[in-house]
C-alpha positions as CSV (number, residue, x, y, z in Angstrom):
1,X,-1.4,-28.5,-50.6
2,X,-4.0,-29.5,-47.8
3,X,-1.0,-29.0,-45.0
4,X,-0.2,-25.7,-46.6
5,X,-4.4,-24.9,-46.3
6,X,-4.0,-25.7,-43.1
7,X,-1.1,-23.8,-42.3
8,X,-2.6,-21.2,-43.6
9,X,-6.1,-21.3,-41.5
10,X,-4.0,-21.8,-38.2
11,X,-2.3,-18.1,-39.0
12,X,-5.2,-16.6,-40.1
13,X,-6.9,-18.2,-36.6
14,X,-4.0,-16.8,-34.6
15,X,-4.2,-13.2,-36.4
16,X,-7.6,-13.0,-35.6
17,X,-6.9,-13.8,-31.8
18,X,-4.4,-11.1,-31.6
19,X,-6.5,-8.5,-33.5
20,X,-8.9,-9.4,-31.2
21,X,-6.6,-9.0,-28.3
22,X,-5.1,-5.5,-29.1
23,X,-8.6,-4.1,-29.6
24,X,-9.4,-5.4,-26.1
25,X,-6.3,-3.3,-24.9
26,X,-7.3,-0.4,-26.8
27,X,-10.7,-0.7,-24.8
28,X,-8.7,-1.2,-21.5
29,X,-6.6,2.1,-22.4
30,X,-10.1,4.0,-22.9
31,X,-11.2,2.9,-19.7
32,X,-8.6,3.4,-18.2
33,X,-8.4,7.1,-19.1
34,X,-11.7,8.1,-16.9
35,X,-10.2,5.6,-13.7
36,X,-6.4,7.2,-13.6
37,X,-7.4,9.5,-11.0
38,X,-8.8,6.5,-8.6
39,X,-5.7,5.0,-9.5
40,X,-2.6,7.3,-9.3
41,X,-1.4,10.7,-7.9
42,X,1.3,12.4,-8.5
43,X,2.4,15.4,-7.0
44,X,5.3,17.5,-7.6
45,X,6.8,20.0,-5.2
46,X,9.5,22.3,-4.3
47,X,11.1,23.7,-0.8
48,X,10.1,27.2,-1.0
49,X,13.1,29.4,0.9
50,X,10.4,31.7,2.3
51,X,7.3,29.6,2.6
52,X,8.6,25.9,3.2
53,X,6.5,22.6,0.5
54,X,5.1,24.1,-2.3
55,X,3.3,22.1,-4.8
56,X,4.2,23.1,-8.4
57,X,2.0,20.1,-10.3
58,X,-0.8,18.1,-9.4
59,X,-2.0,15.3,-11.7
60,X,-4.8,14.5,-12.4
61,X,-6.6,17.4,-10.0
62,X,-4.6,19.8,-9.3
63,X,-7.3,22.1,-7.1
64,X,-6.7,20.2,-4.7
65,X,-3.9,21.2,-3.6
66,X,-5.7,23.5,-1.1
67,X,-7.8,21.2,0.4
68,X,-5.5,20.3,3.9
69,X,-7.3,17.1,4.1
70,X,-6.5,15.9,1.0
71,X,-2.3,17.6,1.2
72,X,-1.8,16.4,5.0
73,X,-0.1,12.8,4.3
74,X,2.3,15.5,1.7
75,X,3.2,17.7,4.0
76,X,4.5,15.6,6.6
77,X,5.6,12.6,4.4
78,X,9.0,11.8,5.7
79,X,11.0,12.3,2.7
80,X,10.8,16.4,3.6
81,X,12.8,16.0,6.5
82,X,15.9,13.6,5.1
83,X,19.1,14.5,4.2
84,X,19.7,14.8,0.5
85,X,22.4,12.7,1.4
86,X,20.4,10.0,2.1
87,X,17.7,10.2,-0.3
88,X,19.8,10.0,-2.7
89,X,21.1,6.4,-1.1
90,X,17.2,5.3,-1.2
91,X,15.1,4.6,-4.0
92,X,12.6,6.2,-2.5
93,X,10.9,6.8,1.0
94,X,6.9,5.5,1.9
95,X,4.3,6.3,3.7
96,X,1.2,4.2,4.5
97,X,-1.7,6.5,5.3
98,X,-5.4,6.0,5.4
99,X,-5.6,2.9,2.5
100,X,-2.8,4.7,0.3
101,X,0.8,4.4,0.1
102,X,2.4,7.4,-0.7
103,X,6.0,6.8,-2.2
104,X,8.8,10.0,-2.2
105,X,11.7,10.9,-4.3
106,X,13.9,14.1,-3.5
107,X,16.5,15.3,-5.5
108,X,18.4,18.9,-6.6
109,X,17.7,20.5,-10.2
110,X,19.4,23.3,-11.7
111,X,18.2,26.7,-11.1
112,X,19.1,30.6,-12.4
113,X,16.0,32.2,-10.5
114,X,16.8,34.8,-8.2
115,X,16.0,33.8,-4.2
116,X,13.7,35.9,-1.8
117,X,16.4,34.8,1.3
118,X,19.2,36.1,1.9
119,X,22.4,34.0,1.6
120,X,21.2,32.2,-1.2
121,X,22.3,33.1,-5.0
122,X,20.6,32.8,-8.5
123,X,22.5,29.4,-9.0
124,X,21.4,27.4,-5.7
125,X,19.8,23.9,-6.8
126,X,16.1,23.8,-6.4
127,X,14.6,21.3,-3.8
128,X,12.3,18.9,-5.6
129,X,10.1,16.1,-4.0
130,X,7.8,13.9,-6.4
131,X,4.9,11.9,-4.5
132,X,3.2,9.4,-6.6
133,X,0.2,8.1,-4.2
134,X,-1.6,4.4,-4.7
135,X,-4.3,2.4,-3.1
136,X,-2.8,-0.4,-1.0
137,X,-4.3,-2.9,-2.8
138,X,-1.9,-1.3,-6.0
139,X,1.4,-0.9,-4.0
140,X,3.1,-3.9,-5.4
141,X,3.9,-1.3,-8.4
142,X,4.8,1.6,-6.5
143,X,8.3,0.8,-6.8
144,X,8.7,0.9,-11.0
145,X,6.3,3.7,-11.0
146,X,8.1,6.2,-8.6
147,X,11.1,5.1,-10.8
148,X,9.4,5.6,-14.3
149,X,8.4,9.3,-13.2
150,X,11.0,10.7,-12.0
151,X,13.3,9.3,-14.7
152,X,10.4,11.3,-16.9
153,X,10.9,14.7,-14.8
154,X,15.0,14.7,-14.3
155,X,15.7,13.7,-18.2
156,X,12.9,16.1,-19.8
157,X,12.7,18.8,-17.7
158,X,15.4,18.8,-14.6
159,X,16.7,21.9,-16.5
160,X,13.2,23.3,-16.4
161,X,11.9,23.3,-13.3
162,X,12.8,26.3,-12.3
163,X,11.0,27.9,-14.8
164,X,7.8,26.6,-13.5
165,X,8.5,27.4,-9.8
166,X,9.0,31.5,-11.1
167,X,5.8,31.0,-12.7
168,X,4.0,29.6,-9.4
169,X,6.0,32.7,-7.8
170,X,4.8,35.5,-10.2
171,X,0.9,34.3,-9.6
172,X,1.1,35.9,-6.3
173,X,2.4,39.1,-7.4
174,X,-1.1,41.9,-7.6
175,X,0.1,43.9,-10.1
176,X,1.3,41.9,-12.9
177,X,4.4,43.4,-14.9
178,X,5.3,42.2,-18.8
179,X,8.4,40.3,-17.3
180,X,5.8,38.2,-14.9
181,X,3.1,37.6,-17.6
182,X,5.4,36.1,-19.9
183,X,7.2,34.2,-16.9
184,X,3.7,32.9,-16.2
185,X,3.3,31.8,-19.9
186,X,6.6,29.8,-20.0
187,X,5.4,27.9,-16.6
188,X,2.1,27.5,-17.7
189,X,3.3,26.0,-20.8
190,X,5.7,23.8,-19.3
191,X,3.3,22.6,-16.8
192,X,0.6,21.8,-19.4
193,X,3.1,19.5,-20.9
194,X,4.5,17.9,-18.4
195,X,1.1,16.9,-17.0
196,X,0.5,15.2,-20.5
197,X,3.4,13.2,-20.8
198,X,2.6,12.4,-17.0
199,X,-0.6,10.9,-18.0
200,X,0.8,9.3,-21.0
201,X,3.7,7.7,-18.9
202,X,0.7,6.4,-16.0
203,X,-1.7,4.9,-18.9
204,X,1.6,3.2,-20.3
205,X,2.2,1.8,-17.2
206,X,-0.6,0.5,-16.3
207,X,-1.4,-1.3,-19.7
208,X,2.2,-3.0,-19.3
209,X,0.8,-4.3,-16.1
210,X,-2.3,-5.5,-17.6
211,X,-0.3,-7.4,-20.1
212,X,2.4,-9.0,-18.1
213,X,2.2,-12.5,-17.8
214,X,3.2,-13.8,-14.0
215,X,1.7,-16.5,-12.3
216,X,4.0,-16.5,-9.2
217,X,2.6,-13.1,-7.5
218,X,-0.5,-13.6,-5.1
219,X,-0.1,-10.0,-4.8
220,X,-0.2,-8.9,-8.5
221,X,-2.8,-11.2,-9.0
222,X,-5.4,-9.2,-6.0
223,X,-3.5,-6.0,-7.9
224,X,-5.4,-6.8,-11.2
225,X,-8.6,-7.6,-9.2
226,X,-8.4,-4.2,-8.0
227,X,-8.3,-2.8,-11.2
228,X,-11.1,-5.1,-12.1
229,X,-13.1,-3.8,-9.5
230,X,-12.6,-0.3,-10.8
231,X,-14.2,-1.3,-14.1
232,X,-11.3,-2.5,-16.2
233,X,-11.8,-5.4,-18.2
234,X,-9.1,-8.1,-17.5
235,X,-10.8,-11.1,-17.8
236,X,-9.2,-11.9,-21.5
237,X,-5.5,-12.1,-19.4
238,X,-7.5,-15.5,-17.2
239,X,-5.1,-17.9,-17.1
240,X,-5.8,-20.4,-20.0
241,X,-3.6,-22.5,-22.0
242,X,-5.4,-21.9,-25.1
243,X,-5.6,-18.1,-25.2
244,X,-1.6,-17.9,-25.4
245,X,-1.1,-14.2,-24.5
246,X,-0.9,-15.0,-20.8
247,X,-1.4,-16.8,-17.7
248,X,-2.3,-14.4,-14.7
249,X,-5.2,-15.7,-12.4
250,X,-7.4,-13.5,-11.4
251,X,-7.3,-13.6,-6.9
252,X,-9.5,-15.8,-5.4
253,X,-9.4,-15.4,-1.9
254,X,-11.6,-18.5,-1.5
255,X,-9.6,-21.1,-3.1
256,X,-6.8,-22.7,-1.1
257,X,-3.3,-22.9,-2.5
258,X,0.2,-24.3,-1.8
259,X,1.8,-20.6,-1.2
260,X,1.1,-18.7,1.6
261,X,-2.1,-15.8,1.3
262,X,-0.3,-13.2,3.4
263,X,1.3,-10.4,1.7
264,X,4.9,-10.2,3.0
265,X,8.0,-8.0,2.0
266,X,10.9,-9.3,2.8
267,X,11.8,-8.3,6.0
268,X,9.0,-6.8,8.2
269,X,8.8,-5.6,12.0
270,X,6.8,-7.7,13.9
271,X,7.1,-6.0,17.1
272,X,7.6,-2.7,18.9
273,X,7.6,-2.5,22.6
274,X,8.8,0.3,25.2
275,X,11.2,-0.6,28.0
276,X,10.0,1.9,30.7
277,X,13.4,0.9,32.6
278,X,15.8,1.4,30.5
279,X,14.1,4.6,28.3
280,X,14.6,1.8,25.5
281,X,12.5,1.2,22.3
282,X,12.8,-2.6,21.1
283,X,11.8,-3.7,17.8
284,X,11.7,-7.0,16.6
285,X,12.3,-7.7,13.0
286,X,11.5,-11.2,10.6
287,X,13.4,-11.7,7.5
288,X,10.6,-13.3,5.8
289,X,12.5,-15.5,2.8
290,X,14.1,-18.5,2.7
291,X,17.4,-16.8,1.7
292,X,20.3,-15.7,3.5
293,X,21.5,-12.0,3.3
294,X,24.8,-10.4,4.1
295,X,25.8,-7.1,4.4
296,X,22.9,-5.3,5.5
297,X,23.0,-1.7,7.4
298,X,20.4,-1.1,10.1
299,X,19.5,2.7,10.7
300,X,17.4,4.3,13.0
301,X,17.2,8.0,12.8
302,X,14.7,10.8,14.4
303,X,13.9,14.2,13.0
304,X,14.0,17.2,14.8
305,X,13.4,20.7,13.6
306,X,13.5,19.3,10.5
307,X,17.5,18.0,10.3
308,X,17.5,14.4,10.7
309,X,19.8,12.7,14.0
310,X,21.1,9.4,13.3
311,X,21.1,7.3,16.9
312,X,21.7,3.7,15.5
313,X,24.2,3.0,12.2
314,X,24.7,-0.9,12.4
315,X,26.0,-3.9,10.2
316,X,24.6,-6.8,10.0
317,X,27.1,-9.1,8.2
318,X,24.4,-12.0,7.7
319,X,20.8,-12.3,8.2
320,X,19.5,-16.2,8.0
321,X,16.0,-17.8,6.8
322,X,12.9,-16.6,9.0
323,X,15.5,-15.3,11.4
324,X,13.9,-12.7,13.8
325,X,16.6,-10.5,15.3
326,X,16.1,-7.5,18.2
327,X,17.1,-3.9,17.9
328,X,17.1,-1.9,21.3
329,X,17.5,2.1,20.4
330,X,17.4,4.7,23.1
331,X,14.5,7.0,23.1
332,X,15.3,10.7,23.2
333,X,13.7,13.1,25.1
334,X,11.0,14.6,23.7
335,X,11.2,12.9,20.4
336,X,8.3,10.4,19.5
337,X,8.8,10.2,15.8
338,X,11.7,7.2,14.7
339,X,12.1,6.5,11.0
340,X,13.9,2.4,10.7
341,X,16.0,1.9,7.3
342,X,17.1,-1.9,6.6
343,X,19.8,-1.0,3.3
344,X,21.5,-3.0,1.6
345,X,25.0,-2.3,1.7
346,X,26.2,-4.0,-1.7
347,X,23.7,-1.5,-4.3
348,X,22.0,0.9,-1.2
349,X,18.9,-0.8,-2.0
350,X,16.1,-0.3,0.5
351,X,14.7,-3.1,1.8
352,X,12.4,-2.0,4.6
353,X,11.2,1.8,5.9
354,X,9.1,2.4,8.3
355,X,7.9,5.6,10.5
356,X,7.7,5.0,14.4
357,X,5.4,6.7,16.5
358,X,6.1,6.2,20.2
359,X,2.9,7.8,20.9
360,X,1.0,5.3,19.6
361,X,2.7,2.3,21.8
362,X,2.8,4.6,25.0
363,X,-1.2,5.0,25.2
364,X,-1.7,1.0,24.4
365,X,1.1,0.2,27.1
């Protein structure tokens, strides 16, 4: 009878914690709910036939969208000017601008609206980039995110879309008919939902975060100090043996520890020079791990007039530990702007992107 009172006590103890616990998340979530903007942006746009990017949603502020300051790193983020082709290899395409990483995802969705250019008929896929922007400090979950919300557009509302891009359409016309009031209506209500299960699928995915238990990633760990910085309270995931829900320590950038401090991907380029001889661009690239890798495809492509020229395609049939290796592309005439792909060739899985201004390495040279 006494072990059975103890028993007893000892659940009762552990209920508590864990009631405890889930009322600390459902502060977290409330928090959380007044932060999301200074934590996540996503944007939704088409390729308008007649007027080139057009953003159909905006969440959480959407009047932004005509603020050019705030729209610039959109409108020339290089997933515009790739082939669908090779999007559709790519998980998705990044760009690093002023503190936030801005990560892109194009694909085609249906569409039975009629086109303002010629040569194009009711039936001819829409265009449709999602952008879903982070602070740096935050990019470590740019990947799963990216992924979560454009599984959430293409399964609910790929069929949609459309709808919501004759909506933005029919808010230009001056003299409203029936036909466009009601076509604004439909969008309008489409749009309002969307951005709610947007917001519902961000808050998710930031509380999974929050309760993840990993004590391996330096860089999750300066992640959740982020977010404590923004005013979220994470201090009952502090590692401790006791608490039993999870072991994440919070960054210290102070303390000393047997892994490395630097951030590092994978692979990274270390160096970009200009031959002026040869009207070469080198760039030097690390392979960061201690593992081998086989198979990889090397691109380098350039962009002009918005179609995309591929200038390097090669295989690299095996890539050792910390192994630096040297790419020399030739530099076209009048092009500045390179994009460099590292793919996998086994699952197209993109290991390393990066844009390539030569202007940049011309004025330090």
């Amino acid at each position: 009878m006494f072990f059975n009172n103890i028993f007893t006590l000892s659940n009762i103890y552990s209920l508590c914690k864990r009631i405890l616990y889930v009322k600390e998340l459902a502060k977290i979530t409330a928090k959380m709910e007044g932060t999301l903007e200074e934590l996540c942006y996503v944007y939704i746009m088409y390729f308008d036939e007649s007027k080139g990017h057009i953003p159909l949603l905006m969440h959480p502020n959407e009047e932004l969208k005509n603020d050019k300051d705030f729209m610039r790193p959109i409108k020339y983020h290089p997933i515009w000017f790739l082939e669908m082709e090779e999007s559709e290899v790519l998980d998705h395409i990044d760009l690093e601008y002023k503190g936030y990483t801005f990560f892109g995802k194009k694909f085609l969705a249906k569409s039975l609206r009629e086109k303002r250019r010629a040569g194009l008929d009711e039936e001819t896929p829409e265009t449709v980039v999602i952008i879903v922007s982070l602070p740096d400090d935050l990019d470590i979950f740019g990947d799963e995110l990216i992924r979560k919300v454009t599984n959430l557009v293409k399964d609910k509302y790929e069929e949609k879309l459309y709808e919501l891009i004759e909506c933005e359409i029919a808010k230009e016309e001056i003299i409203k008919t029936l036909k466009t009031k009601k076509a604004i209506e439909k969008g309008e209500k489409i749009k309002n939902e969307m951005k709610k299960k947007i917001r519902t699928n961000c808050k998710e995915f930031f509380s999974s975060v929050i309760k993840e238990r990993d004590t391996s990633s330096i860089k999750k760990q300066k992640a959740l100090s982020f977010l404590a910085l923004k005013g979220i309270d994470v201090s009952h995931i502090l590692a401790s043996e006791e608490s039993g829900f999870s072991n994440i320590k919070i960054f210290d950038p102070t303390k000393q520890s047997e892994q490395e401090l630097k951030l590092v991907k994978p692979f990274n380029v270390i160096d970009i020079s200009i031959s002026k001889d040869s009207d070469e661009v080198e760039i030097l690239v690390s392979n960061n791990t201690e593992k081998k890798y086989e198979n990889i495809i090397v691109k380098i492509t350039h962009v002009k007039e918005f179609f995309e020229k591929e200038i390097m395609n090669q295989k690299i049939e095996e890539w050792y530990p910390n192994e630096e290796l040297l790419f020399i592309s030739p530099i076209i005439p009048h092009i500045d702007e390179y994009l460099f792909f590292l793919i996998k060739m086994e699952d197209n899985e993109k290991l390393l992107s990066k844009k390539i201004n030569l202007d940049t390495f011309k004025n330090i040279n």
